[in-house]
C-alpha angles and dihedrals in degrees: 000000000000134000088272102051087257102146088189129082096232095075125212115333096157127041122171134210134187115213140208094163090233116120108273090059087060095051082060105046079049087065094035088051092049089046094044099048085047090048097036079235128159117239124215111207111194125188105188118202116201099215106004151038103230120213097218099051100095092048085058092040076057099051096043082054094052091056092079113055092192089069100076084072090066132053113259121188116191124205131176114202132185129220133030105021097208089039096050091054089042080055101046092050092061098042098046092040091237123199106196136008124215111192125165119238108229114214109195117186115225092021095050082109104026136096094255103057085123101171097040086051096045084047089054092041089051099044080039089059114015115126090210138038123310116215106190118190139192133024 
């Protein structure tokens, strides 16, 4: 096994990483993008909406790409989905054979115990129910 929990000797090619464009995603995509350029590795960056699918929402997966200018050295796919958040990235990382997901941990203050932690519970459901490695980033 490898540092990153691969059991296999290809190393990472795929890394996924769910995206909400707020700071502790890029902080994320930051790590995916240094993993990715040491294993020549994809990454699948994935934005899910909950009801709909926003016009606008490529145009903010771009710009939060263009925020690190190391990334144009490493493939970057981006996908907008629409429905379950945790499911949808449950459902990428199947579809896309995915070898490691890098998902940011959201800390809000005030809701850290609370019902509508959305992004903390959707870190737990998909560590919870990942098939491959979990990489979770962040506070």
């Amino acid at each position: 096994m490898n540092d990153m929990g691969c059991t296999d000797r290809r190393g990472l090619k795929t890394i996924l990483v769910p995206t909400d464009f707020l700071e502790p995603s890029d902080v994320a995509l930051q790590l995916a993008i240094d993993l990715a350029k040491q294993q020549n590795a994809r990454i699948h960056l994935l934005h899910v909406l909950r009801f709909r699918h926003g016009a606008d929402e490529m145009e903010r997966i771009k710009k939060q790409v263009a925020k690190f200018p190391e990334a144009k050295s490493v493939e970057i796919v981006p996908e907008i989905r629409t429905g379950k958040i945790d499911k949808e990235i449950l459902k990428a990382e199947t579809e896309k054979n995915i070898d490691l997901i890098v998902i940011a941990r959201h800390e809000k203050k005030g809701l850290a115990r609370g019902p509508f932690n959305l992004f903390r519970s959707v870190t737990q459901r998909v560590k919870r129910n990942a098939r491959r490695s979990v990489l979770v980033v962040g506070a």
